[in-house]
MARDO-115369 format. One record per residue (C-alpha): residue in three letters; x negated, y negated, z. Coordinates in steps of 0.05 Angstrom, whole numbers, padded with zeros to 5 digits, always signed. Layout:
N
ALAXYZ/...
END
This chain:
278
UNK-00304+00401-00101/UNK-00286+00354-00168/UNK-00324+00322-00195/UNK-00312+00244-00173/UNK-00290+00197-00226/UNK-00338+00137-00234/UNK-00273+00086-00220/UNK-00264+00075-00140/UNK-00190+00053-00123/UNK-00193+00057-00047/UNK-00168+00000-00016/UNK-00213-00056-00031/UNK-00280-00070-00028/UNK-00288-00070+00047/UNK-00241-00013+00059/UNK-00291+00029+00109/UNK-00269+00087+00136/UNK-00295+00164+00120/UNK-00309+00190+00061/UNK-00263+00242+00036/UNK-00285+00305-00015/UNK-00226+00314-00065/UNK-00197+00384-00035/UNK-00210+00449-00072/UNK-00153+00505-00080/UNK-00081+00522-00129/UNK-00030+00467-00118/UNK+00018+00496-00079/UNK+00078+00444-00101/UNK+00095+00404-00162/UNK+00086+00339-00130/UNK+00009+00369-00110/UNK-00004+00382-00170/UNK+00015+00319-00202/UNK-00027+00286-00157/UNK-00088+00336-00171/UNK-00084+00313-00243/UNK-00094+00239-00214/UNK-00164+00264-00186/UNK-00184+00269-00257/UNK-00173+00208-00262/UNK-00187+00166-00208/UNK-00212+00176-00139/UNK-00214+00143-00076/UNK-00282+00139-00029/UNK-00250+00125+00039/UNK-00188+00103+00081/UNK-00187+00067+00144/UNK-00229+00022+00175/UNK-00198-00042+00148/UNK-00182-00082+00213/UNK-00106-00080+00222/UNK-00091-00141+00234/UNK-00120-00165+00168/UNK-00083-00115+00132/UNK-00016-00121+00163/UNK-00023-00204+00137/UNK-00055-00178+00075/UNK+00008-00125+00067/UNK+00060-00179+00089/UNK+00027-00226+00029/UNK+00026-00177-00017/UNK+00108-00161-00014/UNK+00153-00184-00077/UNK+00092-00203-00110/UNK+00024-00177-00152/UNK-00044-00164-00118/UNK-00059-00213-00170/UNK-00014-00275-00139/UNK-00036-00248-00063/UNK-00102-00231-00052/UNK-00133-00313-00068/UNK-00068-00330-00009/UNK-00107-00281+00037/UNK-00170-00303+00020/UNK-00146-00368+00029/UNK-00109-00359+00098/UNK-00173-00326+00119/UNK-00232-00385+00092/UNK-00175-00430+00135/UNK-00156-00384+00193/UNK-00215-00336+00202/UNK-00285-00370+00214/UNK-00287-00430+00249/UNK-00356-00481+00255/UNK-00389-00478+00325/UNK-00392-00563+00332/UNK-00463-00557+00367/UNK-00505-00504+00312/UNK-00460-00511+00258/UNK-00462-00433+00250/UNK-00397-00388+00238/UNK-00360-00355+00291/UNK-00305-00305+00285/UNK-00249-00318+00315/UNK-00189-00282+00343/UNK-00140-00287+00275/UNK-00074-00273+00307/UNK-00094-00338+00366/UNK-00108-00378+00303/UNK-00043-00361+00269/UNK+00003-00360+00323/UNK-00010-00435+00339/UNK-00021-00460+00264/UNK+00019-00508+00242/UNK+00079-00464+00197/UNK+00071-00523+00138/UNK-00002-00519+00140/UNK+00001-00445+00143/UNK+00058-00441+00084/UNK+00019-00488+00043/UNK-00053-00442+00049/UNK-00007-00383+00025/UNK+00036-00410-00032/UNK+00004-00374-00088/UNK+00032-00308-00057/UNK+00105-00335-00065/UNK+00162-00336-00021/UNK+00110-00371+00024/UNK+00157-00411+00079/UNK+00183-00345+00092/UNK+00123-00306+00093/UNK+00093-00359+00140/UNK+00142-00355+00194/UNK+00131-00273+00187/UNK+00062-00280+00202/UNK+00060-00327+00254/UNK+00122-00287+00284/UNK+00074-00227+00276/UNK+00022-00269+00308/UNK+00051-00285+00371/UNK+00080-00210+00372/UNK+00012-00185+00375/UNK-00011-00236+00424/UNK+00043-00221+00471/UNK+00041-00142+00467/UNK-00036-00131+00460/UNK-00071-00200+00482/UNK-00110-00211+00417/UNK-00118-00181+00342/UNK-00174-00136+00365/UNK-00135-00089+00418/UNK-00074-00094+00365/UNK-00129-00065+00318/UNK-00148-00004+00373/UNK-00078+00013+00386/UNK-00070+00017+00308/UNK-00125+00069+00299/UNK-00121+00107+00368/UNK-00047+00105+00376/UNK-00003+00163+00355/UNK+00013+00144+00282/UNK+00088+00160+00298/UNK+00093+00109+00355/UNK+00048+00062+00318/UNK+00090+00073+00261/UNK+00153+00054+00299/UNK+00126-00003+00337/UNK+00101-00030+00275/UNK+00173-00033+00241/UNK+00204-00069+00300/UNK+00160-00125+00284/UNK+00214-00165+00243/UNK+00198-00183+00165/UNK+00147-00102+00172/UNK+00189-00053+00136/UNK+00162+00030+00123/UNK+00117+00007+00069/UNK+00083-00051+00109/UNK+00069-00003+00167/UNK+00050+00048+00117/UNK-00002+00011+00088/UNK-00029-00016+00162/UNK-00028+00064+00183/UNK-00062+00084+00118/UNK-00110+00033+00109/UNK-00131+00015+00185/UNK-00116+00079+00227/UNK-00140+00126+00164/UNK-00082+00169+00185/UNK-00074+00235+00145/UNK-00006+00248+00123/UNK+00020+00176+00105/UNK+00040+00161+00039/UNK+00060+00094+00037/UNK+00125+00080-00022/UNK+00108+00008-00061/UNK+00153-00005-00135/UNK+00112+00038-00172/UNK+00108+00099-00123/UNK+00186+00094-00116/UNK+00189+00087-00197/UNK+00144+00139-00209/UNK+00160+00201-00167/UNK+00237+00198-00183/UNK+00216+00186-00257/UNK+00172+00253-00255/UNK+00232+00285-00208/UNK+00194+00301-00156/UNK+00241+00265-00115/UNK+00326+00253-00127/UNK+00328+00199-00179/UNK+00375+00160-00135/UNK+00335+00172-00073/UNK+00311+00103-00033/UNK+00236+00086-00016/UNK+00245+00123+00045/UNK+00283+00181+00020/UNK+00213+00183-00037/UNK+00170+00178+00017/UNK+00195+00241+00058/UNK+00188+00287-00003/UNK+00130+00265-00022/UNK+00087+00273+00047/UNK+00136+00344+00055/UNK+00104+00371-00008/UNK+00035+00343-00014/UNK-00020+00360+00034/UNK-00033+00310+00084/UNK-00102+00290+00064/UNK-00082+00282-00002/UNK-00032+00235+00012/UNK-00071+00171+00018/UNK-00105+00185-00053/UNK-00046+00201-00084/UNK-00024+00128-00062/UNK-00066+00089-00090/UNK-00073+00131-00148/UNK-00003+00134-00166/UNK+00001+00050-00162/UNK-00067+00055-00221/UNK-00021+00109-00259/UNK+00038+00055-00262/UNK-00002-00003-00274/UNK-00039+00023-00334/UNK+00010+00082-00355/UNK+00077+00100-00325/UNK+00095+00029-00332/UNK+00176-00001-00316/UNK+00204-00013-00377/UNK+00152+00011-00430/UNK+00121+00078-00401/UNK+00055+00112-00444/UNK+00105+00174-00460/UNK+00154+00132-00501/UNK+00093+00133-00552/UNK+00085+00202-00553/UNK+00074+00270-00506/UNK-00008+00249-00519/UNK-00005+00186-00494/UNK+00011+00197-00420/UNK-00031+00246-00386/UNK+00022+00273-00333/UNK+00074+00294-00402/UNK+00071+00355-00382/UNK+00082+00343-00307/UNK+00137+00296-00306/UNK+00212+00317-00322/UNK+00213+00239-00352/UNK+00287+00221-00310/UNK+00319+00158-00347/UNK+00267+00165-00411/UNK+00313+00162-00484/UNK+00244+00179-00523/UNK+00282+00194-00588/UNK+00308+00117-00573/UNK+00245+00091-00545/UNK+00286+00068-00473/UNK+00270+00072-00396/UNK+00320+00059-00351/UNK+00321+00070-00274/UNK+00333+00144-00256/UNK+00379+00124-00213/UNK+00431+00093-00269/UNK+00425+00168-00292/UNK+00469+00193-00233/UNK+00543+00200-00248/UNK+00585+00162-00200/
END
């Protein structure tokens, strides 16, 4: 087993879940072994366990904008939407989310979430979402059980007719709720990143990235390479200004990456995709 890192990037605090060893063996693909270097890294305790309802809101807050900008919106939908004051004892008590934000007010609801941006259209997503679950399951909690004992293909599918949910939504909601093996959800920096490295076609589409990548890295290596590969971009493999522009030392995936759309004798980065002839 590696040894584990002493940074945790799973999924937030409350992520839950089982705890995963970091597997053991010879990367058997590129794309494997790119994300074996990320265990030396960083490492990830656990998938799973977050309750899906929560993270599909969380996930629909978090689109076109920073965790930065969307996590106080969620924690803000959830100190308005979540608990609720029993009038006689004055004590908390839970109550069923996707009730609360199917019949709040879309204003109100816009207005709780506005740090997150786009927020009128985020709102009517989530209470759309809302009354979706309400209608097909009865309340956030069986929506939650059919997320983590459904088959993740079906849940998968079900979850992208939900309108406003595309595949990396429903990723994240099969990743971080159901714990599913196999999924690797495709964010900016994912998509950036493997067609950057060229383990997928530097034109290829967030889906198109997504397919290679869970065809040619094991399935329970999937969710850690993830979030691991969203750190990597954040701190290294950044947009426009990426660590290996400053030399082959400064990134420590040089020798992994084939570096698609990097000029390092000019010092630019430009999409891989503007590489491809028309």
């Amino acid at each position: 087993m590696a040894e584990e890192p002493a940074e945790n990037i799973s999924g937030g605090a409350g992520g839950g879940g089982r705890v995963e060893a970091f597997p053991d063996g010879e990367p058997k693909t590129r794309a494997e072994a790119a994300v074996d270097e990320l265990g030396d890294m960083y490492w990830e305790k656990a998938y799973g366990g977050q309750a899906a309802f929560e993270c599909l809101v969380r996930t629909i807050l978090s689109q076109n904008t920073s965790d930065k900008a969307s996590q106080p919106a969620f924690d803000e939908l959830i100190a308005r939407y979540g608990p609720e004051r029993d009038p006689e004892d004055g004590n908390p008590e839970r109550v069923d989310l996707a009730r609360a934000l199917a019949d709040a007010e879309r204003s109100e609801l816009a207005e709780t979430i506005s740090s997150a941006g786009l927020y009128n259209q985020k709102s009517k997503v989530i209470g759309e979402a809302a009354e979706w679950a309400l209608d097909s399951y009865g309340s956030a909690a069986s929506f939650d059980e059919y997320v983590t004992q459904g088959e993740p293909v079906d849940v998968r599918e079900t979850l992208l007719s939900i309108r406003g949910v595309g595949p990396k939504t429903a990723d994240c909601v099969l990743l971080f709720s159901g714990g599913q093996d196999g999924v690797f959800p495709v964010d900016t920096h994912v998509h950036r990143i493997a067609r950057r490295m060229g383990l997928a076609p530097p034109d290829a589409d967030h889906e198109e990235v997504r397919e290679h990548l869970e065809a040619t890295i094991p399935g329970e290596k999937c969710g850690f390479g993830h979030t691991s590969m969203i750190q990597f971009g954040r701190e290294y493999c950044t947009a426009r200004e990426p660590a290996c522009l400053e030399g082959p030392e400064a990134c420590p995936l040089y020798d992994q990456c084939d570096r698609v759309g990097i000029d390092e004798l000019d010092g630019e980065a430009v999409d891989p995709a503007d590489t491809v002839e028309p």
